[in-house]
N, C-alpha and C positions, 0 to 999 in steps of 0.2 A: 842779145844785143851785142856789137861787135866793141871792141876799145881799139882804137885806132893805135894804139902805143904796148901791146903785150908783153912785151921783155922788160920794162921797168918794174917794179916789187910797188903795188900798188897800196897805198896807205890804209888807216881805217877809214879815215874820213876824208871825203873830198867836199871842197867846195866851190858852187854853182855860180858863176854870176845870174842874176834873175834881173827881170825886166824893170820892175817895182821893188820901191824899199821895202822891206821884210821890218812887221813892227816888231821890236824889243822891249822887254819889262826894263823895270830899273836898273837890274842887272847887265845890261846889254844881252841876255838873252833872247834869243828868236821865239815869237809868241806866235804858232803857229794855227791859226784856226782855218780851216778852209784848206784851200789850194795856192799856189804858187807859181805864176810863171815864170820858169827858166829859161833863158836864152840860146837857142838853137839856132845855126849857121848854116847855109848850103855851103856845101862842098862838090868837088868834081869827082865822083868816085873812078874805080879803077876802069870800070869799061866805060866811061865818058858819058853817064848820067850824074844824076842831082842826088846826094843824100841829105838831108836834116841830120845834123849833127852835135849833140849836147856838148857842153864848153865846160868842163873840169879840173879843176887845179888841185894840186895834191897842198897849196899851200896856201892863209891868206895872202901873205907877201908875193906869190908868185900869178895870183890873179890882181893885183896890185900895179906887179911890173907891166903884164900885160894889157890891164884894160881902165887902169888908175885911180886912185884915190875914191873917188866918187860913185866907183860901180858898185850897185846895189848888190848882194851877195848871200845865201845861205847855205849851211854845211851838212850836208849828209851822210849816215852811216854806210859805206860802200857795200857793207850788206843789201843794205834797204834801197839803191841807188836804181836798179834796174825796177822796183814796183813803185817806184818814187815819179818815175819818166813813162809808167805805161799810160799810153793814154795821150803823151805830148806829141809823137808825132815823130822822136827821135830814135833815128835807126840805129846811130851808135856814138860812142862815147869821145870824143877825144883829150886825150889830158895833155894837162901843162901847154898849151898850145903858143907858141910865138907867134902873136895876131901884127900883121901889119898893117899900118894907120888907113881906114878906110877897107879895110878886108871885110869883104861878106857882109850882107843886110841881114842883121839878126831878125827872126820870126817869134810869135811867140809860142811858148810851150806849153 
């Protein structure tokens, strides 16, 4: 899977916005049963087709800045990131992305 952003020093964990609130125990921990859809963008790739593209923040505060308060959210091991997304449909990763108000009709993953 491609990362749209290679020259950055990529964290351990990154976190997704997802479509649905992720439940938490008492802790605010992610209580993870099943599956989870994360939220995937088309984009215009380089030769002027559509990619699906997973939405990754290297921070919560910087999925925050981006998509606000309210976005539902889960964090995953960047190890596990690529067997995490098989399956959802996304060709490649993009981080930290500076989303503009009304950019891209998220799909789900």
């Amino acid at each position: 899977m491609d990362s749209a952003n290679p020259s950055r020093e990529t964290p351990d964990v990154l976190v997704l916005p997802t479509m649905t609130d992720v439940p938490r125990d008492e802790d605010g921990a992610p209580v993870l049963e099943g599956t989870v859809e994360v939220m995937l963008v088309r984009v215009e790739g380089e030769s002027g087709g559509e990619r699906r593209v997973a939405l990754a923040f290297s921070t919560v505060v910087r999925l925050v800045e981006a998509m606000g308060e309210e976005q539902p959210w889960v964090a995953i091991p960047t190890e596990k990131l690529e067997d995490a997304l098989r399956g959802s449909g996304a060709q490649a990763i993009l981080l930290d992305p500076q989303l503009a108000e009304g950019s891209g009709a998220p799909t789900n993953g």
